[in-house]
Each structure stands twice: as structure tokens, then as C-alpha cells.
C-alpha positions as CSV (number, residue, x, y, z in Angstrom):
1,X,44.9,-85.6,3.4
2,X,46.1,-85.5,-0.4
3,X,44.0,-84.1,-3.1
4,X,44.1,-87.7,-4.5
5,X,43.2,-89.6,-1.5
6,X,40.1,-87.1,-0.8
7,X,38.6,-88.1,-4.4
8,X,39.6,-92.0,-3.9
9,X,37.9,-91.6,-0.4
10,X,34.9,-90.0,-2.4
11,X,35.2,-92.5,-5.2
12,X,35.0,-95.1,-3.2
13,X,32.0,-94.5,-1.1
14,X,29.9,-93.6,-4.0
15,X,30.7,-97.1,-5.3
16,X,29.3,-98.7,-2.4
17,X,26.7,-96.7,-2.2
18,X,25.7,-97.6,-6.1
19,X,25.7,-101.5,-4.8
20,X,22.9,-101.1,-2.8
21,X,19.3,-102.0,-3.4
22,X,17.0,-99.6,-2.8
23,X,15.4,-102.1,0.0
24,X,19.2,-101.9,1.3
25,X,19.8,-98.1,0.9
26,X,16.5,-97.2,2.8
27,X,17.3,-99.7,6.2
28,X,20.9,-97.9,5.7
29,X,19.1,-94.4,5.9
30,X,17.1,-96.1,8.8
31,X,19.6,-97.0,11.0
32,X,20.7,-93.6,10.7
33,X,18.1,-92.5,11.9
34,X,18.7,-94.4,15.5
35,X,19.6,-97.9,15.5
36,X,22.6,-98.8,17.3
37,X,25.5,-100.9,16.5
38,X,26.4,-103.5,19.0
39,X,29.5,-104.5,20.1
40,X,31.2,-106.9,17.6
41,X,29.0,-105.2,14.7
42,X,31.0,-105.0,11.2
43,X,30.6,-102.2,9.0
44,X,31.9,-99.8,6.6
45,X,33.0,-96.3,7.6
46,X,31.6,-94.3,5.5
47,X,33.9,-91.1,5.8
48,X,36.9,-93.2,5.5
49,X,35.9,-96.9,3.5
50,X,39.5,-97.1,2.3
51,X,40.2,-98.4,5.7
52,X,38.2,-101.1,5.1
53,X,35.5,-103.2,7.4
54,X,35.7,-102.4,11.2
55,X,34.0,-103.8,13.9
56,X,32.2,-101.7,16.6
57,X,33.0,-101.8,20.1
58,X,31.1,-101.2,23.2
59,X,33.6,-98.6,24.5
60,X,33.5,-96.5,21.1
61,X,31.6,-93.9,20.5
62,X,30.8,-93.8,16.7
63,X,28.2,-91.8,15.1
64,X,25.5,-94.1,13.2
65,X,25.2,-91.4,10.3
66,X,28.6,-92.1,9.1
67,X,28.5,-96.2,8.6
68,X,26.8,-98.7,6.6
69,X,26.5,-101.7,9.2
70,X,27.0,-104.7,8.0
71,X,22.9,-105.9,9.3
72,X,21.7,-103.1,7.0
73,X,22.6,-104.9,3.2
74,X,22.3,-108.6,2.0
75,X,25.3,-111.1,2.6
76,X,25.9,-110.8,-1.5
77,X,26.1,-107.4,-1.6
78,X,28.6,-107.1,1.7
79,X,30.4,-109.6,-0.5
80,X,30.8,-107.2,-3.2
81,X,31.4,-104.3,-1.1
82,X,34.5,-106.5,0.4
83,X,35.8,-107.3,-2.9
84,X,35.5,-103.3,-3.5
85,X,37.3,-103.0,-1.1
86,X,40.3,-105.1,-1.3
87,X,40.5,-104.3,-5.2
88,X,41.0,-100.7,-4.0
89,X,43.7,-101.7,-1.7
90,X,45.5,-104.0,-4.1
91,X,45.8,-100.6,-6.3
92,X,46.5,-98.3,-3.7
93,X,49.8,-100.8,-2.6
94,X,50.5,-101.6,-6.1
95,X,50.5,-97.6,-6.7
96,X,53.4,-97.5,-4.4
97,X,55.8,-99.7,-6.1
């Protein structure tokens, strides 16, 4: 991976991770400490959120530490991270012109 896209992966998650409430960011840091996602979960991967919100599947094997689960943060702030998200990717294909 670029230089570039390392930092805008960093950038990124540290933007989501400023969104949260404290109420949100400690059931995040719960659920990694054991709960698992179920199949047809959302979430945000946290070691790659430019990719956007993916859904978990029972045959995957994903590692809880890594993801901010969509049942762990308010329905307005998963509305903010989403429009995080898609402002990001509006840049990133606009960067390619």
C-alpha cells in the first residue's frame, strides 16, 4: 500500500473513532473484548474503513478487535460515520480524474 493511502487509512479511522461517545467508545472496547458478530452484522473495519461498511458472515472468520459493529454506536452516529465514509470516497474517485 501507498504512503498516501496508509495515512488516509489512518486518517480515517481516527475520524470515526473521534464520533463516538464515550458510552459508544467503551461497548466498542467491550465487544472487543468477546462479543461476537452474527451473521448479517454491519460494521466498519477498522484496519481498512476506506472500504466502507461490511457485513459479517457466518463462514468468516474476523477478528472482533479490528471492527466497530454497527450494535456497538447510536443509529445517528452510524449515520455520520456513513456519510464519513462516502465523503472520503467521493474524494478518493474525484482524486483520480
Amino acid at each position: 500500500m501507498k504512503k498516501n493511502a496508509v495515512r488516509a487509512e489512518y486518517v480515517t479511522r481516527d475520524t470515526i473513532l473521534r464520533l463516538l461517545s464515550d458510552e459508544e467508545l467503551a461497548r466498542v472496547c467491550t465487544a472487543e473484548a468477546g462479543t461476537q458478530l452474527v451473521d448479517g452484522d454491519e460494521y466498519v473495519d477498522l484496519e481498512t474503513p476506506n472500504r466502507g461498511v461490511r457485513i459479517a458472515r457466518a463462514s468468516g472468520n474476523l477478528s472482533i478487535v479490528r471492527v466497530l459493529p454497527r450494535k456497538a454506536v447510536h443509529e445517528r452516529t452510524w449515520r455520520r460515520i456513513l456519510a464519513l465514509l462516502s465523503a472520503h470516497e467521493a474524494r478518493r474517485l474525484h482524486s483520480l480524474n
